[in-house]
C-alpha positions in Angstrom: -7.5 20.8 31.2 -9.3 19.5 28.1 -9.9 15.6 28.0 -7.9 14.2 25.7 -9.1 12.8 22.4 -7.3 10.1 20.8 -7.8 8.8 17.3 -6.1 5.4 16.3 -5.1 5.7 12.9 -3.0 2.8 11.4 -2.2 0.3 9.1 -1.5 -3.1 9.3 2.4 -4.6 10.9 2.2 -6.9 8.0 3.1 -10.4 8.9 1.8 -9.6 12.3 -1.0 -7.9 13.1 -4.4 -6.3 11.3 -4.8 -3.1 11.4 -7.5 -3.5 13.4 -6.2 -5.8 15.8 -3.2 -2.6 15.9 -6.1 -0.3 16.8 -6.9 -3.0 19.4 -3.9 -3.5 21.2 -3.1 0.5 20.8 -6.4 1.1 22.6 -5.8 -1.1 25.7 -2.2 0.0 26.4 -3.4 3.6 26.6 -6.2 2.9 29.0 -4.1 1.1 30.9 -2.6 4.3 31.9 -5.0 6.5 31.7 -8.5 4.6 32.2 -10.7 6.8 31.1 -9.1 8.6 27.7 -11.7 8.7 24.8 -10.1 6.9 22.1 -11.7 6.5 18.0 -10.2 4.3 16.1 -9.6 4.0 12.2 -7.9 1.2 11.1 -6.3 2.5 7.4 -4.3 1.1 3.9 -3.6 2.9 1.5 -5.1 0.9 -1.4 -3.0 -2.5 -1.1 -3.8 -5.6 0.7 -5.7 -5.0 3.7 -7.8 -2.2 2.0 -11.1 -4.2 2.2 -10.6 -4.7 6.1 -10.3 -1.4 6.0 -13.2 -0.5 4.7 -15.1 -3.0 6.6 -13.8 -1.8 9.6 -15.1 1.8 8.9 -18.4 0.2 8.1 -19.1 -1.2 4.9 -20.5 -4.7 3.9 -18.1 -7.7 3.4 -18.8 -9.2 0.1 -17.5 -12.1 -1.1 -17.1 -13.8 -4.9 -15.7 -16.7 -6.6 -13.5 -15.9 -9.2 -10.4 -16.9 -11.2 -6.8 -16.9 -8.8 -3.7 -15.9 -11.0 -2.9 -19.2 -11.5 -6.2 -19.4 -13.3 -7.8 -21.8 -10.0 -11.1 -20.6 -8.6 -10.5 -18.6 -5.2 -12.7 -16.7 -2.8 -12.2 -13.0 -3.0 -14.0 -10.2 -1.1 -15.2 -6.6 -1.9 -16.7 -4.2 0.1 -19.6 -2.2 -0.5 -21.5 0.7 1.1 -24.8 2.4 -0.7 -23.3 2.6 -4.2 -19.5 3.0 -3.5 -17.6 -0.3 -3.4 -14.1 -0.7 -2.5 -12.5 -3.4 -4.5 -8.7 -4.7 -3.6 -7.1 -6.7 -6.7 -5.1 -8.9 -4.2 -7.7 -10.4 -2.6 -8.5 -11.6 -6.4 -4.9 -11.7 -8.1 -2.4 -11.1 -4.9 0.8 -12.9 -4.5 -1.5 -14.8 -1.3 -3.2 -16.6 -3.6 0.2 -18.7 -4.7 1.6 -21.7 -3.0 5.0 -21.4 -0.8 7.5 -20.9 -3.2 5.4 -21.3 -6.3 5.7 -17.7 -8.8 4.0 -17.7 -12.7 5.4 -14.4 -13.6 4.9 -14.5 -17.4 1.3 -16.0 -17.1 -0.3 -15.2 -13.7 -3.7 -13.2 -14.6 -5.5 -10.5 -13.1 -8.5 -12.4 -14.6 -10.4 -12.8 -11.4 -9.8 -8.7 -10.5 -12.2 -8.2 -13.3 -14.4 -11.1 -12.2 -14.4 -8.8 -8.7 -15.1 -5.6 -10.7 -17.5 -7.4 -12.1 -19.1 -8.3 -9.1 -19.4 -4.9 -7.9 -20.9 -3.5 -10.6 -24.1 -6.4 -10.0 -24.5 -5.4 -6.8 -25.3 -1.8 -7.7 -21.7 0.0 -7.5 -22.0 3.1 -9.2 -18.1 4.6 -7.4 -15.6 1.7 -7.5 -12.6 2.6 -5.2 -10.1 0.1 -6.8 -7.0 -0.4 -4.6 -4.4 -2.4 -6.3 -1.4 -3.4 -4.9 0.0 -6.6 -3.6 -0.1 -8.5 -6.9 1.4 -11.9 -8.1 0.6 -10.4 -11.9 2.3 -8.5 -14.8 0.0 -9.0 -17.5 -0.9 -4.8 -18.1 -4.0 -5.7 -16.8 -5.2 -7.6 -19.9 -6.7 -10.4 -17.8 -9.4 -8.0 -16.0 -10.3 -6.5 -19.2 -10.5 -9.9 -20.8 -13.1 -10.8 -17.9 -14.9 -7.8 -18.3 -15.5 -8.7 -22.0 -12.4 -7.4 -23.7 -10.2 -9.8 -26.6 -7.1 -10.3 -27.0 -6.3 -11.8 -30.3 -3.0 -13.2 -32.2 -2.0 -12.7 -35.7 -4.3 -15.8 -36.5 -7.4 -14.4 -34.6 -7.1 -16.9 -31.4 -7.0 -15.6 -28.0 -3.2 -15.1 -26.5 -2.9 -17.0 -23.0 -3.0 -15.6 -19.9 -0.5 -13.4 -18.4 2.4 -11.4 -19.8 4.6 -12.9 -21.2 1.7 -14.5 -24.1 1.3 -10.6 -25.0 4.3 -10.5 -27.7 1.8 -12.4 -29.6 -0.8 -10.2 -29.4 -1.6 -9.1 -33.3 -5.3 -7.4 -32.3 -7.1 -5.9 -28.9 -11.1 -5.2 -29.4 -12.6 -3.3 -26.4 -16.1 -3.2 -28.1 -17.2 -6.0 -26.1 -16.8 -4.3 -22.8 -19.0 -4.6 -19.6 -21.3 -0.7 -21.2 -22.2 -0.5 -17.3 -18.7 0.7 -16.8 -19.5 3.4 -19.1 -21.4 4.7 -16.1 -18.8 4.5 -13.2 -16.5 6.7 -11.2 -13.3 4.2 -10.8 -10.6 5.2 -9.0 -7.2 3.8 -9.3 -5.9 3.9 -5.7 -2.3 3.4 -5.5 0.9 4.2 -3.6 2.5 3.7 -6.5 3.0 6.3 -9.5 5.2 4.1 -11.7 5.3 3.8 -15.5 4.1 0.4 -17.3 7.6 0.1 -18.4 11.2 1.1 -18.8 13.6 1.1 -15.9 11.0 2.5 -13.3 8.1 0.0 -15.1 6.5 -2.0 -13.5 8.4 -5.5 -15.2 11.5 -4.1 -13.7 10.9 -2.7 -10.3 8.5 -5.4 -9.4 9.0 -8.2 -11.3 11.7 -9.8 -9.0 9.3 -10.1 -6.1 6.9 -12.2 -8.5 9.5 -14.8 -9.3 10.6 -13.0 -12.4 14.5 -13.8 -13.9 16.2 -11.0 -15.4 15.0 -12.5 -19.0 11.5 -13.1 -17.6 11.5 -9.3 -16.5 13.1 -8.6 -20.4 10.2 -10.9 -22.2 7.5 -9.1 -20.0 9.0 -5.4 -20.8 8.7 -6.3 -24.7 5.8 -7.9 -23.9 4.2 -5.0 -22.0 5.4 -2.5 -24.3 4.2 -4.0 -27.7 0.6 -4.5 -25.5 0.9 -0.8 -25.1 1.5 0.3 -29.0 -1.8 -0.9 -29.6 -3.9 0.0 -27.1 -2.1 3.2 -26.1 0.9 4.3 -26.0 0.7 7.8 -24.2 -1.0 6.3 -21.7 2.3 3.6 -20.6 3.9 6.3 -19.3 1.3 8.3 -16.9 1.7 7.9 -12.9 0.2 4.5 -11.9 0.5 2.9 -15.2 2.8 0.2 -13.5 0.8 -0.5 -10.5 0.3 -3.7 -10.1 2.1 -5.3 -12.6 0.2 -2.9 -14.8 -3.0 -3.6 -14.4 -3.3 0.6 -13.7 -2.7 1.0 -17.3 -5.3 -1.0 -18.1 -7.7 0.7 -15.6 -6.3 4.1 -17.2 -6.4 3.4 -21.3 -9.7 1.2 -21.4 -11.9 1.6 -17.9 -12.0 5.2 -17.7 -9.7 5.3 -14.5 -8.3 8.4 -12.7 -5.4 7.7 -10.2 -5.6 9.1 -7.4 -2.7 8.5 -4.3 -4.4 5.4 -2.4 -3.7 6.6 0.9 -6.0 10.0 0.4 -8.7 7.9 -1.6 -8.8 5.6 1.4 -8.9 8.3 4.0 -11.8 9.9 2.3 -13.7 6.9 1.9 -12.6 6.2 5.4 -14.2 9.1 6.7 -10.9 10.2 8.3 -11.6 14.0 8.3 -14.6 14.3 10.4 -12.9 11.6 13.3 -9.3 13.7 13.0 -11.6 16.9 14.1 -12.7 15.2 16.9 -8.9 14.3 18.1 -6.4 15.8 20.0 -3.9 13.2 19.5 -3.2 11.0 16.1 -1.5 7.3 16.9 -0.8 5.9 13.1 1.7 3.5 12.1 2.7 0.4 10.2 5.0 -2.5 10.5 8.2 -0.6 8.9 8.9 3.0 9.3 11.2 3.5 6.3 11.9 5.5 3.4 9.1 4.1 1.7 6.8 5.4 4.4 7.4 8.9 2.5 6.0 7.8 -0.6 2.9 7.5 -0.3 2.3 5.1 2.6 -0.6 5.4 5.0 1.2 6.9 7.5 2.9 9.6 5.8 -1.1 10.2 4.1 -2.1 10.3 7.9 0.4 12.6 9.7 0.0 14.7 6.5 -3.7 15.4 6.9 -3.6 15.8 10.5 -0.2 18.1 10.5 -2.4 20.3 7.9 -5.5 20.1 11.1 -2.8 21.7 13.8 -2.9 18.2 15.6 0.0 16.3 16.9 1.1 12.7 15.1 2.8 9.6 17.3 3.6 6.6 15.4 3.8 3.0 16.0 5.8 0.9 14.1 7.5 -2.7 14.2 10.9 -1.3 13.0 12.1 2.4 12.3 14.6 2.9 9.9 14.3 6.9 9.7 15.8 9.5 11.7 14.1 12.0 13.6 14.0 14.7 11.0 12.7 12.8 8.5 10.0 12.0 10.8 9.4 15.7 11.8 9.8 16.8 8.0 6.7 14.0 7.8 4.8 15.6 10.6 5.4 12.9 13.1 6.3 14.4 16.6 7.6 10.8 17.6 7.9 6.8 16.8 7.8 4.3 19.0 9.8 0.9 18.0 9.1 -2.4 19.2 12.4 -3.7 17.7 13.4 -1.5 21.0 11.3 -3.0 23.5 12.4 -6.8 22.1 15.3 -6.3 19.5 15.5 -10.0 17.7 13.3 -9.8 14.7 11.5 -13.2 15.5 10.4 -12.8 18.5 9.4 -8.9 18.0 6.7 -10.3 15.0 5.7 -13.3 17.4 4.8 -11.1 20.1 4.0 -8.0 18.4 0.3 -7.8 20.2 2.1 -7.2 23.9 4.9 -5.4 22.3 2.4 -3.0 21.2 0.2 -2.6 24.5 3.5 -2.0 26.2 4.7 0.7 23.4 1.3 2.3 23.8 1.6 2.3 27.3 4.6 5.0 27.1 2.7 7.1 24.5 -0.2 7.4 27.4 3.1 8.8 29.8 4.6 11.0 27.5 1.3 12.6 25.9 -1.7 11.6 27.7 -1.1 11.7 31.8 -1.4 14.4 33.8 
């Protein structure tokens, strides 16, 4: 019988564990079974937070910069860079971890300091910037990351508007001449799992803005805002797929940097190196913290059951909690999921010990799959 060949392919259980610490604890419930099974692993993200670990983990080299938080205080935010291809995450710059417990700035958080990290990967010799965004305290179109890369934003009496988005209903005049002319040069990709508009009732103000602290009038002010930002720097390009990533800082990618969105998860699995591994596999464990509906669109392990479906090899999932049914996980290419909400059904105490949760989880995907 041929030697089983497993590759470890998951993302994060956010609140809980790294994807690499899942990999981890994946890897030692299955040798506890079966000792000697020849297990690769490939911690994945699918171009949200976590998407520099990720990288890292695959081999690239940690980076780290100063730069402006979305409150507008300095924070420390990495990149990570291999040869000339960087992969920047705007979170670790401009993410909702950067605010205090309870504290939101939805009209004038700033994505500011995702430019000062763009910026940081073009000194260091980037000439391919994978730029994941996703995770963001911001709705400001993105005007913040153009501003630090040497854009202006100018109101009817030639000042600067503030930061944020709210401040753009003021905006009288946008000059792009003063951009960074290295990005001129560049292949950035906007990596995304989300293909929203910048506005309207699937923009980003509206779908997203609640989770930023946004009232229903804040999420009004910043759709105006957002929209009258777009009729002068251009319109067309509001409504494309990945415009409203982010709180729109894809549009500003797409209508001043050059960008072209491509679905994070397969962006990351390229960069990743995931094709070469999944023809070395037999088996695929991927996985996240909720299996869900929103798993379908776009989440690393839909990305990862897809690819390996397409290979001929069979897909097992991990997850904290699974809220699909089993054809919508065969219809995803995933054989069969494995909950730790069953092996410890309170919440709590599933998150708190979600490292043994997973050993033991991984222990009856060795049974079913791996011995004998």
């Amino acid at each position: 019988m041929e030697t089983a060949r497993v590759l470890v392919a998951a993302d994060k259980f956010k609140g809980s564990l790294t994807a690499v610490q899942v990999a981890e604890r994946v890897t030692a419930g299955l040798r506890r079974v079966v000792p000697g099974v020849r297990v690769e692993t490939l911690p994945v993200a699918d171009g949200g937070d976590g998407t520099v670990a990720a990288a890292v983990a695959a081999g690239f080299e940690r980076r780290e910069a100063r730069v402006t938080g979305p409150l507008g205080d300095p924070v420390t935010a990495a990149y990570a860079l291999r040869g000339s291809t960087a992969v920047v995450e705007m979170a670790e710059a401009s993410g909702l971890q950067h605010l205090p417990d309870g504290v939101f700035a939805p009209l004038t958080a700033t994505t500011y300091g995702s430019g000062e990290l763009l910026k940081a990967a073009l000194e260091a010799g980037a000439t391919t910037i994978v730029f994941g965004v996703g995770g963001s305290a911001t709705t400001d179109g993105g005007a913040g990351m153009l501003a630090a890369l040497g854009a202006r934003f100018l109101d009817a009496d030639g000042k600067p508007v503030g930061p944020g988005g709210g401040p753009l209903a003021e905006l009288a005049e946008a000059d792009l001449s003063g951009l960074d002319p290295r990005l001129a040069d560049i292949d950035l990709v906007l990596a995304s799992d989300v293909d929203n508009p910048l506005t309207g009732p699937k923009g980003a103000p509206e779908v997203y803005g609640r989770q930023k602290g946004a009232s229903e009038e804040d999420i009004a002010v910043l759709d105006a805002a957002l929209a009258h930002y777009a009729s002068i720097l251009g319109p067309d390009t509001a409504a494309l797929p990945g415009a409203g990533a982010a709180g729109g800082i894809g549009y500003g990618a797409l209508v001043a940097l050059g960008a072209r969105f491509r679905p994070g998860i397969e962006v990351m699995l390229d960069v990743l190196g995931f094709a070469p591994a999944l023809a070395r596999a037999t088996l695929v464990i991927t996985g996240e913290g909720s299996l869900d509906e929103q798993t379908l669109h776009g989440k690393a392990p839909a990305g990862v059951a897809a690819a390996a479906r397409a290979a001929g090899i069979e897909v097992v999932a991990v997850c904290g909690r699974l809220a699909l049914p089993p054809e919508a996980l065969e219809k995803a290419g995933i054989r069969r999921a494995y909950a730790l909400a069953e092996l410890e059904p309170d919440p709590a105490v599933s998150m708190a010990q979600a490292g043994p949760l997973l050993e033991r989880a991984a222990e009856s995907i060795a049974r079913d799959f791996l011995a004998g």
